[in-house]
C-alpha positions in Angstrom: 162.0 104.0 71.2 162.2 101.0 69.9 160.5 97.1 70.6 160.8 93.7 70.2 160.2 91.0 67.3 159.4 88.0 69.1 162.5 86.3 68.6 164.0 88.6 71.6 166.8 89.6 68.5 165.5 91.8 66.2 165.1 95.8 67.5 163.3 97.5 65.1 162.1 101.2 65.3 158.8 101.9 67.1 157.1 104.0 64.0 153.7 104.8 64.2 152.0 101.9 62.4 153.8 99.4 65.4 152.4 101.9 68.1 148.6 101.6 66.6 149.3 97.8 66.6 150.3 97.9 69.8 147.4 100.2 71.1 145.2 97.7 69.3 146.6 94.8 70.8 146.7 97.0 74.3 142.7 97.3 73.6 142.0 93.8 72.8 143.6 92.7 76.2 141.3 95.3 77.9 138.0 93.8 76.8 138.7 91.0 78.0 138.8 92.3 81.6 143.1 92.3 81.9 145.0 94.8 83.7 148.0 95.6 81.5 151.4 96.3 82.7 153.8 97.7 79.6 157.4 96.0 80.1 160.4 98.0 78.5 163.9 97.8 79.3 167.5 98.9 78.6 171.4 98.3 79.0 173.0 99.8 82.1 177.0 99.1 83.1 176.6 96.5 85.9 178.1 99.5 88.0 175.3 101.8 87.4 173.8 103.7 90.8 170.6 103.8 90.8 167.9 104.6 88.4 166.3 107.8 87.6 163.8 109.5 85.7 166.1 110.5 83.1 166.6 106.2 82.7 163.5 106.3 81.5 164.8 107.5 77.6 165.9 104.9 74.5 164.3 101.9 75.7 163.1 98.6 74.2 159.5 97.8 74.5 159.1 94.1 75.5 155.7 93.4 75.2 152.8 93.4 78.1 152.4 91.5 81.4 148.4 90.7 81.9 146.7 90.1 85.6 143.0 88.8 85.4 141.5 89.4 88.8 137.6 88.3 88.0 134.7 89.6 90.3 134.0 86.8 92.6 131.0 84.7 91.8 128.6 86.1 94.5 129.0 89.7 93.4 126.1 90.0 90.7 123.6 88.5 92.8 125.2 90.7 95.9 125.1 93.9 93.9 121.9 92.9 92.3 120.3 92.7 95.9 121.3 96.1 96.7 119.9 97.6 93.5 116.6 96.3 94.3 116.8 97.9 97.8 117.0 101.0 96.0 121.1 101.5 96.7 122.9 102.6 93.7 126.0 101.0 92.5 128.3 103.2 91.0 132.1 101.9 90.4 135.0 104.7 91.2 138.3 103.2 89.7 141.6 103.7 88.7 140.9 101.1 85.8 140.8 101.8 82.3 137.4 102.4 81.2 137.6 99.5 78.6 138.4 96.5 81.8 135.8 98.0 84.2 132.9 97.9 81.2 134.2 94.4 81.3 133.8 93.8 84.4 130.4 95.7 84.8 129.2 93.3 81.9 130.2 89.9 84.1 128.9 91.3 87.3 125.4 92.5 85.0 126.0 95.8 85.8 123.6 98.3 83.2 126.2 100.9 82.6 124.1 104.9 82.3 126.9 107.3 81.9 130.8 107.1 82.4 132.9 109.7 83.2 136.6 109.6 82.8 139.6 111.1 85.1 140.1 113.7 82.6 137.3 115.0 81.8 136.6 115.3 85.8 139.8 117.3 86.2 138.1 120.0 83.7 134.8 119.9 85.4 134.7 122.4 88.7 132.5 121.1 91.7 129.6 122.0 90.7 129.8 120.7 87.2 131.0 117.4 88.9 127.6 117.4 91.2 125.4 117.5 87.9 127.5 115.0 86.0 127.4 112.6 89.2 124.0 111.8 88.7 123.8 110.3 85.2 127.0 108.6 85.9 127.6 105.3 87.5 131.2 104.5 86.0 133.9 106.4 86.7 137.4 105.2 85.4 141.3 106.2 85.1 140.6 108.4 88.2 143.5 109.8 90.8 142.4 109.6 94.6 141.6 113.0 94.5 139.4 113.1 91.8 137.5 109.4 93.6 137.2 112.0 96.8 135.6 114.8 94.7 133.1 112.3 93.5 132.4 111.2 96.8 131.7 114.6 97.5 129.3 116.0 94.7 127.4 112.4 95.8 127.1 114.3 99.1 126.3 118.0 98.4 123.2 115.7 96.2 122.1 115.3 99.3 123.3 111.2 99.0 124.2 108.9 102.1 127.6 107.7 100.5 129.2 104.6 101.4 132.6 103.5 100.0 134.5 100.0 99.6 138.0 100.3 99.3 141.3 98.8 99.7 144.0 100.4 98.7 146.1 103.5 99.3 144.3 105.3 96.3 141.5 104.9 98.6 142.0 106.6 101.9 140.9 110.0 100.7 137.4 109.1 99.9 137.3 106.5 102.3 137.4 109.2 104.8 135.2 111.3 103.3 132.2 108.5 102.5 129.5 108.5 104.8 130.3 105.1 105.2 134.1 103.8 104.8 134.2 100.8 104.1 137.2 98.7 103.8 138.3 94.8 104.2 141.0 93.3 106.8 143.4 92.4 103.9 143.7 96.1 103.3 146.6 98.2 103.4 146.5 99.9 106.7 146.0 103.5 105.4 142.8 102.2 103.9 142.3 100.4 107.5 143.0 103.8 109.6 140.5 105.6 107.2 137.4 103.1 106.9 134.8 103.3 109.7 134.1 99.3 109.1 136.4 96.4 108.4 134.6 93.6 107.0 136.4 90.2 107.6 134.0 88.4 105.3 135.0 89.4 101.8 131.7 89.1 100.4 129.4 92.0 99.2 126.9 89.8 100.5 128.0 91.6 104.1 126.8 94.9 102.7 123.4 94.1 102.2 122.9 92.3 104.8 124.0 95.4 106.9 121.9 97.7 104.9 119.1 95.6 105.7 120.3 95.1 109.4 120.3 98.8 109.3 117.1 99.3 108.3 115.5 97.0 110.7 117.1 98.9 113.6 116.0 102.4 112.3 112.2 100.6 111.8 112.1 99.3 115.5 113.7 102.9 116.7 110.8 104.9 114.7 108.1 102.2 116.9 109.2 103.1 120.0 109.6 107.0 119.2 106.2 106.9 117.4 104.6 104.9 120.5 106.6 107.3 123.2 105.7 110.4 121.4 101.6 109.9 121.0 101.7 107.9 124.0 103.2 110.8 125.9 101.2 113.4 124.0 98.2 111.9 125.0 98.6 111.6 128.8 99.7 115.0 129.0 96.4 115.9 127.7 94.8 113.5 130.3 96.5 114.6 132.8 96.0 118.4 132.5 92.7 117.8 132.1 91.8 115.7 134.8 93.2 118.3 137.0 91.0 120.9 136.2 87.9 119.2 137.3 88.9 116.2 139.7 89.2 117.1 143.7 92.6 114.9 143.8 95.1 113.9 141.7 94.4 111.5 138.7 97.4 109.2 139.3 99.7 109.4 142.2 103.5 110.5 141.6 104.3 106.7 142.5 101.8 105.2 140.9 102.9 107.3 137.8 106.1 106.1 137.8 105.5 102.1 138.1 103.2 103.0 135.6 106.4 104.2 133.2 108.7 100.9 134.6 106.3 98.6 133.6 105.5 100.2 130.2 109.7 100.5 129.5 109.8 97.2 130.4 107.4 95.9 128.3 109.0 97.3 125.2 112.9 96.5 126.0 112.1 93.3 122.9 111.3 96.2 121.0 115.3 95.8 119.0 113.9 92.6 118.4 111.5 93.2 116.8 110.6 91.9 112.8 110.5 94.8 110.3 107.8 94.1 107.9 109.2 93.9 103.9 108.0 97.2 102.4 109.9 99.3 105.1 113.2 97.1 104.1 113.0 97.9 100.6 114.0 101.6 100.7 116.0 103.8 102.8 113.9 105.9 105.4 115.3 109.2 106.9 114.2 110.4 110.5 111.8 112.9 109.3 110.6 115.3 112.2 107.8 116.2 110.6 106.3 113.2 110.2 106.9 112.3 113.9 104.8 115.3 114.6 102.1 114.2 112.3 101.9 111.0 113.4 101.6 112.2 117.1 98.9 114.7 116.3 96.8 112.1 115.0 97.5 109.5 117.3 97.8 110.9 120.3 94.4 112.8 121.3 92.9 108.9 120.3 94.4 108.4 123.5 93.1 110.8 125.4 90.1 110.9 124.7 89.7 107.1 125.8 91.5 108.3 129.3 88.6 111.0 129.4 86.2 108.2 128.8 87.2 106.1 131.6 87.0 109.3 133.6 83.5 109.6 132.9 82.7 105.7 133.8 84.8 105.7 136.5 82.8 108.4 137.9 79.5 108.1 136.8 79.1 104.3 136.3 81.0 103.2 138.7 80.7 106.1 141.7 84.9 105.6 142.1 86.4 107.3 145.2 89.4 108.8 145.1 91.7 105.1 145.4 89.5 103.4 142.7 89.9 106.0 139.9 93.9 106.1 140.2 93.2 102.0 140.3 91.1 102.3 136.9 93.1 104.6 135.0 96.4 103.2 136.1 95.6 99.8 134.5 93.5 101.0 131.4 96.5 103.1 130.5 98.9 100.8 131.2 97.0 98.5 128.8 96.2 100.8 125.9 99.6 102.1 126.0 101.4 98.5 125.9 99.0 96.8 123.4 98.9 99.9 121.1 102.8 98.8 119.7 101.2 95.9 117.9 98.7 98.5 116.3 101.8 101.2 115.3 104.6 98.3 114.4 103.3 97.9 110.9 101.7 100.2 108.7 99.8 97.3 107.8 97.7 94.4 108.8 98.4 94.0 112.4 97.1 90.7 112.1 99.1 89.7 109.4 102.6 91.0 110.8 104.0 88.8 113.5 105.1 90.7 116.4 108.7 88.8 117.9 107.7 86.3 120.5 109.1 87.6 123.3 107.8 91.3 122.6 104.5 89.8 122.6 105.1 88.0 126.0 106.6 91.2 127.5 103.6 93.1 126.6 101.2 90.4 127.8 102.9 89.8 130.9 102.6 93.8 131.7 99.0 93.7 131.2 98.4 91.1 133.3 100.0 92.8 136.2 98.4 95.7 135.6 95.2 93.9 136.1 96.5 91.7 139.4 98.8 94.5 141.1 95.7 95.8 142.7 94.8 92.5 144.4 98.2 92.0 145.8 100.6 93.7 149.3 102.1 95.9 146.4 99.3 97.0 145.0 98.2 97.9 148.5 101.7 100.1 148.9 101.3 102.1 146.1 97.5 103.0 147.3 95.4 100.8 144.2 92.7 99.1 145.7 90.4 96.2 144.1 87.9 97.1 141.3 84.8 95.8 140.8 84.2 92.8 138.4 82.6 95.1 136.0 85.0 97.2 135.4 87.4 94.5 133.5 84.2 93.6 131.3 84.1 97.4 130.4 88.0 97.8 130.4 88.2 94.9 127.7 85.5 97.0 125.9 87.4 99.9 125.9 90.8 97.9 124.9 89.8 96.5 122.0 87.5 99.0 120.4 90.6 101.6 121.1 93.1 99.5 118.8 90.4 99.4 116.5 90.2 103.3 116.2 94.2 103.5 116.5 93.8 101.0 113.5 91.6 102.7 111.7 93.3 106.3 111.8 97.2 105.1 111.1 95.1 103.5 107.7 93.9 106.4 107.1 97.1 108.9 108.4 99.2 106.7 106.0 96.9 107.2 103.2 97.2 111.0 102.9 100.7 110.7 104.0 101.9 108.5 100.9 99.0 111.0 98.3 101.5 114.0 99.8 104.4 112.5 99.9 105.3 112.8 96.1 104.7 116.4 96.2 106.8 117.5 99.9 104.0 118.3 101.8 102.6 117.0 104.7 98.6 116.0 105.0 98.1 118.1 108.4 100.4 120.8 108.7 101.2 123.7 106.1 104.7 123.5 105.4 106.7 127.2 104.7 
């Protein structure tokens, strides 16, 4: 082979000492963050087909063609955001390994182990899952080797999401959890991503990470409420009926009992997440649901037990005025309890979303006037005494406060056990 002086004249043998000054010069232009193109060309007669592979023999080398394609300027601070909520970065590319360090050095990316197409095509699968952990730069890769990675990240048990564009990129764009891919793509990338974003800014990711942890935090409120909501009134129920002459609750009365509850948590999507559960990803963990519900749950009955006992004793309630009294203290304790489970904090220092908090306060106060009106009438409630509201707000408020009191405490011995895999109640096999 030979190459070029600059003059365009001189053709001068391409020895070894010209190809390490060419590799060199090759290098330099990768630091700096250019993708190279080698330019190299020959004589043909003008009548010449078409080329071949075998075309590809005693050419001149011309010299390199350079494209600089810098990370846009919100791209540090976008990938920055995601590190901090506790998403790794890691960059699969068919780069060189010397442009994409350059790159990971303008977008302040700390670089902790690269791995090269190469030496992944002598790895087997599960060499590659040990390697992919120490690794967040992986460069001069094929599409199938950028679809193996994607798939020792999910035998480690990761929730994978990919950004691509290009054809190289359909394979583990498909596989990802997440594929993720831009409307400028080509359409093989398009047809295998599961998102388009039409914003080209990584911005978009984070703010749908965070949009998707705010949905999965409002999800676990309403399945945490339901579930030791639920578990509790079974328990009341059951045991009302072992000892009571009639039924604690009519059927009917039961189920406006459930439309008004549903419809005092529809604001629930709404709903603010507080910042600690937005700062790392949560899984749906059944045994924690269970937990939670264990705790939580008998709270509630044994308040339904103990308007039983008033609603007996203290107040000598036929049959009419006890489905009245529990109808409206459970309605109560069950709607005002979300502000008590929403946060695992301070439930006066989380803001509940306005509307859920006029949903919820609108329930309760027709829970309380139902009986006075024709419909409360229908569904057989009758009027209680004036009493009973000053012992019902009794009973309200020092229930949240026990609620209170044992989430504080449930989380406590959750987060001691949660380093270790167990679970503070239950004995895990």
């Amino acid at each position: 082979m030979l190459y070029e002086t600059r003059d365009n004249k001189i053709q001068t043998p391409l020895d070894q000492p010209s190809r390490e000054q060419i590799h060199e010069k090759l290098a330099a232009f990768e630091k700096e963050g250019f993708r190279v193109l080698g330019i190299a060309w020959r004589e043909v007669p003008l009548d010449h087909p078409h080329a071949v592979l075998s075309d590809e023999t005693g050419l001149v080398f011309a010299g390199f063609a350079c494209f600089l394609d810098p990370p846009k300027a919100s791209a540090s601070a976008a990938l920055s955001a995601l590190q901090k909520s506790d998403v790794m970065v890691k960059i699969v590319t068919g780069d060189s390994e010397l442009v994409t360090q350059h790159i990971c050095t303008q977008l302040k990316i700390l670089i902790i182990g690269i791995l090269t197409g190469k030496e992944i095509a002598q790895m087997d699968d599960s060499a590659l899952r040990v390697k992919v952990e120490s690794a967040n730069l992986f460069c001069r890769v094929n599409p199938s080797q950028k679809d193996r990675v994607i798939l020792a990240l999910k035998a480690r048990g990761h929730v994978v999401g990919y950004l691509g564009d290009g054809i190289n990129d359909a394979p583990p764009l498909h596989s990802a959890d997440v594929g993720l891919s831009v409307d400028s793509a080509v359409d093989v990338a398009k047809e295998a991503a599961d998102m388009i974003l039409l914003n080209h800014d990584l911005n978009v990711i984070h703010a749908g990470v965070l949009e998707g942890r705010r949905t999965f935090g409002n999800i676990m409120k309403y399945i945490m409420m339901g579930t030791s909501s639920n578990f509790g009134n079974m328990f009341s129920m059951a045991g009302a009926a072992l000892f009571l002459p009639f039924l604690p609750m009519l059927p009917t009365q039961i189920l406006l009992n459930n439309i008004l509850y549903d419809l005092s948590e529809v604001p629930i999507p709404l709903d603010k997440v507080d910042a600690e559960e937005l700062r790392k990803p949560r899984e749906l963990d059944i045994n924690f649901i269970r937990n939670y519900m264990l705790v939580i749950g008998p709270i509630s009955s044994v308040f339904d037990f103990l308007t039983f006992y008033i609603m007996l004793t203290l107040l000598e309630a036929d049959e009419a005025l006890f489905q009245t009294g529990w109808f409206i203290e459970s309605l109560c304790t069950q709607v005002l309890v979300i502000f008590i489970i929403r946060t695992r904090g301070n439930p006066l220092k989380s803001r509940a979303h306005p509307i859920l908090v006029a949903t919820s306060l609108t329930v309760v106060v027709l829970a309380v006037i139902i009986p006075f009106t024709p419909l409360g009438t229908y569904f057989g409630f009758v009027p209680p005494p004036a009493r009973f509201y000053f012992i019902l707000a009794v009973m309200v408020i020092t229930y949240l406060i026990v609620v209170e009191v044992a989430k504080r405490s449930f989380y406590r011995r959750y987060n001691s056990f949660a380093k270790s895999n167990r679970y503070p109640f239950l004995n895990q096999n």
